[in-house]
C-alpha positions as CSV (number, residue, x, y, z in Angstrom):
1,X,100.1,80.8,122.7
2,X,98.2,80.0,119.4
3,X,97.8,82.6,116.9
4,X,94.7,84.3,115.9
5,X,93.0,83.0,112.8
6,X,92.6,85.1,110.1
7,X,89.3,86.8,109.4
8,X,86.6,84.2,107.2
9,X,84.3,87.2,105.0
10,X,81.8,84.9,104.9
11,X,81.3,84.2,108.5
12,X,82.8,86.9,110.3
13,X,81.0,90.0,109.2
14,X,78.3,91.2,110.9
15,X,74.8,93.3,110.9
16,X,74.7,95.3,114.5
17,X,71.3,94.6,114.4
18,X,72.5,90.8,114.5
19,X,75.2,91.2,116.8
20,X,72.7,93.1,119.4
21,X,70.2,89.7,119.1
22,X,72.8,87.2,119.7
23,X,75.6,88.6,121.5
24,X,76.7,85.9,124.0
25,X,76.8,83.3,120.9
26,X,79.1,85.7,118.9
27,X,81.5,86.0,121.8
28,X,81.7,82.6,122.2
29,X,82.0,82.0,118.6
30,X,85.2,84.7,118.8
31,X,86.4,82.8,121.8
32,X,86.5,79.2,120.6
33,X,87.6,80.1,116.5
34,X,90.2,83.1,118.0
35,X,88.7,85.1,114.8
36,X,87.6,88.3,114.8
37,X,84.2,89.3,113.8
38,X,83.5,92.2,112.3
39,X,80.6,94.5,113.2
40,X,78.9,96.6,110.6
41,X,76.5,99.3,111.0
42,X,74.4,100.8,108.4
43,X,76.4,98.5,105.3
44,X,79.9,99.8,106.7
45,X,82.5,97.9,109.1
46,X,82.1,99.9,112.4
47,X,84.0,97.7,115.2
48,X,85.6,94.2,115.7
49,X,85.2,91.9,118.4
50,X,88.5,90.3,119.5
51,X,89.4,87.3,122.2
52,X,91.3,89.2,125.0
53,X,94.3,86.6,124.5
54,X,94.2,87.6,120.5
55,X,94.0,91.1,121.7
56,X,97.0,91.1,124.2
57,X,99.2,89.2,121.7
58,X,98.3,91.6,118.9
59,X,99.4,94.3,121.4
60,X,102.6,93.0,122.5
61,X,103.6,92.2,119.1
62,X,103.1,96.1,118.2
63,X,104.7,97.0,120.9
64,X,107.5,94.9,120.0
65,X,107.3,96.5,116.5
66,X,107.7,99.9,118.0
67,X,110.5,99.1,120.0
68,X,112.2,98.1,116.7
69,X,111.1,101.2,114.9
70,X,112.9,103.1,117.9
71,X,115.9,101.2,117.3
72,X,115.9,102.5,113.8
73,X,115.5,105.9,114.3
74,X,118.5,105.7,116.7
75,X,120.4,103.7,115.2
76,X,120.2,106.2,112.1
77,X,120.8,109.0,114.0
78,X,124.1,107.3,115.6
79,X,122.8,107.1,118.7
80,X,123.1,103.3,119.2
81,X,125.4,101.3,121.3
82,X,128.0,99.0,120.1
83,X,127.5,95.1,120.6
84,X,130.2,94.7,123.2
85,X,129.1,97.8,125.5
86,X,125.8,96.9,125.2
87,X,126.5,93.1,126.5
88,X,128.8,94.7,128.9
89,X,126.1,97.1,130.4
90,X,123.5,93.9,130.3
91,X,125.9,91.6,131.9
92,X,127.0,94.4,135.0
93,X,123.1,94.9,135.9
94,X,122.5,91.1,135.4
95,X,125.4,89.9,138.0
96,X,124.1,92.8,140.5
């Protein structure tokens, strides 16, 4: 999977009123760059369009990123397990 491409100000911003007149061209534009556009309303960002694949990556990677913060916390509070009961615990439910 290809990353998403950061935002481009100067192309990806734009009017609702825009947006509302030419919404099958801006999803395709957002599916073939995998940028995001940006939808403003009334001078002020309001919404962003995003592919679906861009979307699900950017999901799993936060949800990979709270899984880590969870590991933190535990592991702060002592409540992590050591490397070798871990692999032993992984390896008993893996040869099941």
């Amino acid at each position: 999977r290809l990353p998403m491409v950061r935002l481009n100000l100067d192309e990806d911003v734009k009017p609702l009123s825009e947006f509302r007149a030419s919404v099958a061209s801006c999803i395709r534009r957002t599916r073939q760059t995998r940028r995001p556009l940006v939808i403003t309303h009334h001078g002020k960002s309001a919404a962003v369009l995003l592919g679906v694949s861009e979307y699900e990556g950017m999901m799993q990677k936060m949800e990979l990123l709270e899984d880590i913060r969870q590991a933190e916390i535990q592991l702060a509070q002592d409540a992590g397990v050591p490397h070798a009961a871990a692999l032993k615990q992984v390896l008993a439910k893996v040869r099941r």
